[in-house]
N, C-alpha and C positions, 0 to 999 in steps of 0.2 A: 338576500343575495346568496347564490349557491358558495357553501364552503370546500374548500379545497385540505385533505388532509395530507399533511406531509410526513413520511415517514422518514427521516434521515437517517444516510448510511455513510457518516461522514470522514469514516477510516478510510474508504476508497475513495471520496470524492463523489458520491454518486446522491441521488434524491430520488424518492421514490413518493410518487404522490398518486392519492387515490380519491374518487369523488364519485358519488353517485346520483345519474342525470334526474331531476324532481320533474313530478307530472306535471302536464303542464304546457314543459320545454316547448320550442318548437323546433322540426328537425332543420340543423344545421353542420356545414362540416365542421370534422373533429379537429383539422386544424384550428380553425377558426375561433370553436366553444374553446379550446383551451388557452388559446394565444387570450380572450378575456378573460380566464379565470386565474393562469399561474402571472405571477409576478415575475419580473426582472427575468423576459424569455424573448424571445423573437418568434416570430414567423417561420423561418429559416432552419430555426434551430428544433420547433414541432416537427417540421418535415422533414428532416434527418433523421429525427428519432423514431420517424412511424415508416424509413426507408429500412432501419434497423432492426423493426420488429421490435420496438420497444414501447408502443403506448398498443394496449390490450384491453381489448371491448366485453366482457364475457370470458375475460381470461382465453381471446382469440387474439392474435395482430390482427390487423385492421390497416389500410393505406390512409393518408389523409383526406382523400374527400369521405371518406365514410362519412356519414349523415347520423349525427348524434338521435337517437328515441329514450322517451319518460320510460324510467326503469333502468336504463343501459348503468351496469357497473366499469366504469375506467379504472383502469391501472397506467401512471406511466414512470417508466423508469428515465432519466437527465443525469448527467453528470452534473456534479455540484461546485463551480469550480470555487476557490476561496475568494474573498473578500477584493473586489477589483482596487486594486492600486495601479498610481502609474511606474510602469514595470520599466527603468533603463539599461538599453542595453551594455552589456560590460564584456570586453575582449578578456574571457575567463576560458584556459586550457580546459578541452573537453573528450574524452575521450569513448569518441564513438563506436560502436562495435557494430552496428548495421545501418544502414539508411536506405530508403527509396520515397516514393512518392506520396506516401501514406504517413510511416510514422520513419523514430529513431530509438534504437534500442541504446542507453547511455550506459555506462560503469561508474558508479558515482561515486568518488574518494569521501571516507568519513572525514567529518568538519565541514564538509557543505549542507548549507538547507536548502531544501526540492523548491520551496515558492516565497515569495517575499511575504513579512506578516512583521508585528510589531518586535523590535528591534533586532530584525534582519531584515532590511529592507535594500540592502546590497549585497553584492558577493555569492549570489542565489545561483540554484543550476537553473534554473527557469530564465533570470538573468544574462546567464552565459548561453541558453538558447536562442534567446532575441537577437544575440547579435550572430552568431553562426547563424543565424535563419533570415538576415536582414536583405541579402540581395536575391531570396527566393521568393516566388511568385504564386498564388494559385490564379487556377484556370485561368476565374475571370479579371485578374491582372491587380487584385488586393493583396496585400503582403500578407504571409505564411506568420500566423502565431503559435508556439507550443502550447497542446492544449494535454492538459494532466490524466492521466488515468488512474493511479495508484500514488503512494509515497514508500520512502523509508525515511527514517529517523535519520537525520542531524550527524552522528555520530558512527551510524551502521555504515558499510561500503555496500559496492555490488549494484545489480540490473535493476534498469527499470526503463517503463516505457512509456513515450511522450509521441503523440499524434503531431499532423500537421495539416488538420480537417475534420470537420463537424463529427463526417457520417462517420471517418474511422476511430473517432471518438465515441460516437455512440454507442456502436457494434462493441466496442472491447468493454465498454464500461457495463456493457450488455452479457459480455464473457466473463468479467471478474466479476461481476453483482451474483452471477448463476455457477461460481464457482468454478465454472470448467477451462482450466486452465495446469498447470504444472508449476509450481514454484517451490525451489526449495534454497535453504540457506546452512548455513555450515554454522555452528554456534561452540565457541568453548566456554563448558560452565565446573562451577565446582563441584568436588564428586565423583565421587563411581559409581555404577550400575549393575545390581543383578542379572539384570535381564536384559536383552540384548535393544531392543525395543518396547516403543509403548506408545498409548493417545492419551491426550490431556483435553478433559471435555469441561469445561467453565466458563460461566460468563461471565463476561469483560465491561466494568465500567470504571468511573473515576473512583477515586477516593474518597469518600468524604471529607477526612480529614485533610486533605493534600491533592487539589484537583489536578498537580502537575504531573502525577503518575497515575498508574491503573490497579485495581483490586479485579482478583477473579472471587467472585459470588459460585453460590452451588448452581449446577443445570437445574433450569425450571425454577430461577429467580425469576421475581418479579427487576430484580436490583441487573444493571449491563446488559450486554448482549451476546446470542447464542457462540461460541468461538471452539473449535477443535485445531489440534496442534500434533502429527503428529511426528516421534522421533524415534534414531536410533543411532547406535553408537557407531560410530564410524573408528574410534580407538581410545581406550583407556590409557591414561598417562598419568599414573601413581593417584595426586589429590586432585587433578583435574580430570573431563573428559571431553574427547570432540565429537560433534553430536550432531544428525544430518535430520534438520527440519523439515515439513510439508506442511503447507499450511492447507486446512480447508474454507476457511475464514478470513479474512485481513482486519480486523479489528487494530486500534491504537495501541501500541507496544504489547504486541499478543504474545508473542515467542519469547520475550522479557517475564513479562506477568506469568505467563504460564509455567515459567521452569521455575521461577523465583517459587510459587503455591508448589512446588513438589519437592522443596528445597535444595535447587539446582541451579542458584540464580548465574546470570550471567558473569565468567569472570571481568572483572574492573568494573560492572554496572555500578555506576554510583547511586542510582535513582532507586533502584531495586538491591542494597546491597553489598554486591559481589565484588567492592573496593577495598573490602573488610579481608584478613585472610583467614578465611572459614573452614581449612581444612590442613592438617598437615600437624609438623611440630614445633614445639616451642623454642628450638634451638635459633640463637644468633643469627647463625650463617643462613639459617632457612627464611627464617624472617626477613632476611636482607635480601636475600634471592629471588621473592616476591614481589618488594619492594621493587626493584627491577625492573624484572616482569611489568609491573605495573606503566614503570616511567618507561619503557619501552612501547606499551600501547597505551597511551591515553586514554580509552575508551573503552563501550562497550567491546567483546568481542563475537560481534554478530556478522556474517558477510550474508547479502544475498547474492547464491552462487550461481543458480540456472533459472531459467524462465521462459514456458513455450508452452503455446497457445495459436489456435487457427490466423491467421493472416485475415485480417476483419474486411479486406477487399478483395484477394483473391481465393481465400480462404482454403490455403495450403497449410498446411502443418506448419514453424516454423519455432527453433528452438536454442539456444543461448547458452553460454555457459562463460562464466570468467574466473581468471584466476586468484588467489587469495592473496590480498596487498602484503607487501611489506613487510610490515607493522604485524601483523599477524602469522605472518610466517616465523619471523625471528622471534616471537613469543612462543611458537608451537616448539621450537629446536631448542630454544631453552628450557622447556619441561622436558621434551623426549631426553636430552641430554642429563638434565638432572634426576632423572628418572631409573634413569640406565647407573649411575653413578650412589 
């Protein structure tokens, strides 16, 4: 039986499967040979993806009836969504920054998780899209599911964007897999900087030791995968600094992993750190002051701040920006403050 090789790119949510047709075959459409070969897919959801320009014959698109031949190399790229649970809906405050018939751009407050998985299986933003989404309809008169493209972390705030349709899922998972997009995030970590900018080129896997965080490996391991990060200083503030991210990659806590390996981890990262106070002096008062700081932001201090990328159906420019929660402001004015002082 022909194999089906799966390449997973499961920072994004995406799956990338490759298979090459054996002699033999007989010609058949490419919906078809594939809807037998991958698992847990539909029909439906082949033909969105080849509306997408995302299953490639020859490293060509192809439409669905293309007629598979002995020798043909496939590529197809799917989003991968996680692990199907049944997802209930929950009347959870959401605060949406765009909408129309396609997708929703969200602002996601840190303490929420993006999708339901092993104990969180409530309280999701995914969850509180089920229900904002419940008296909406597509076309053919089935109820609208949020369908994922990206994530952030638990803990991170900021943009992100959730479809409400196969194709415009396809198309974007088709934009962030091929990186052409714009995302940047605002990050305070500990530290100063010489230089005003810089790229952070490492790959990104688990840990061995500790599969709950990430190790950056050297470029051209065999060990994670390929990840660039780049940054620049948006404003020094004595022991910490604010730091304007881009990502070229979306790997599993990349902008984490990557500052922590240049010794810049994130302030309050606990996971990587930056809970610790790693820079500064040993006086009383300073110590307490951090302390603080700290119980003032619970959390990482990572926002993602903008996000813009073509519009996957009319494909307009279309671009995002939000402001920095709370929590993370009054920790910024309490270093500018103490800084000054």
């Amino acid at each position: 039986m022909q194999q089906v090789k799966s390449n997973e790119e499961r920072d994004e949510l995406y799956e990338h499967y490759h298979l090459d047709v054996p002699q033999g075959t007989s010609m058949l459409r490419i919906d078809k040979y594939l809807f037998n070969l991958i698992a847990n897919t539909s029909r439906n959801k082949i033909q969105q993806a080849s509306k997408a320009d995302c299953i490639l014959v020859n490293n060509t698109p192809v439409k669905q009836n293309y007629k598979v031949r002995p020798g043909d190399s496939i590529s197809v790229l799917m989003p991968n969504p996680p692990n199907d649970t049944e997802i209930l809906p929950e009347d959870i405050p959401l605060n949406i920054m765009y909408e129309d018939n396609d997708l929703l751009i969200v602002n996601k407050p840190a303490g929420m998780v993006v999708h339901p998985a092993y104990g969180n299986y409530t309280g999701t933003l995914v969850n509180a899209l089920y229900y904002y989404l419940k008296d909406q309809k597509l076309e053919d008169g089935s109820p609208i599911k949020p369908l994922l493209v990206h994530r952030i972390d638990k803990n991170t705030s900021g943009l992100l964007v959730v479809t409400k349709n196969e194709l415009a899922q396809m198309r974007l998972a088709k934009t962030f897999f091929d990186h052409d997009l714009e995302r940047k995030y605002l990050a305070l970590v500990w530290g100063s900087f010489d230089e005003d900018s810089g790229t952070i080129v490492g790959n990104i896997g688990r840990n061995p030791k500790d599969r709950m965080v990430m190790t950056v490996f050297p470029e051209g391991s065999e060990q994670g995968k390929h990840a660039i990060t780049h940054w620049k200083v948006v404003e020094n503030i004595g022991y910490v600094s604010l730091l304007e991210c881009q990502l070229e990659t979306g790997r599993t806590h990349q902008i984490r992993a990557h500052l922590q390996s240049i010794g810049h981890p994130l302030f309050n990262d606990e996971a990587y750190g930056g809970n610790k106070i790693l820079k500064g002096t040993t006086f009383t008062k300073y110590q307490q002051f951090v302390r603080n700081c700290f119980a003032a932001m619970p959390r990482q201090a990572l926002h993602a701040k903008s996000l813009g990328f073509l519009h996957p159906i009319t494909n307009k420019k279309i671009f995002f920006e939000s402001e920095l929660p709370d929590d993370f402001c009054n920790v910024l004015e309490k270093w500018r403050s103490y800084s000054k002082s």
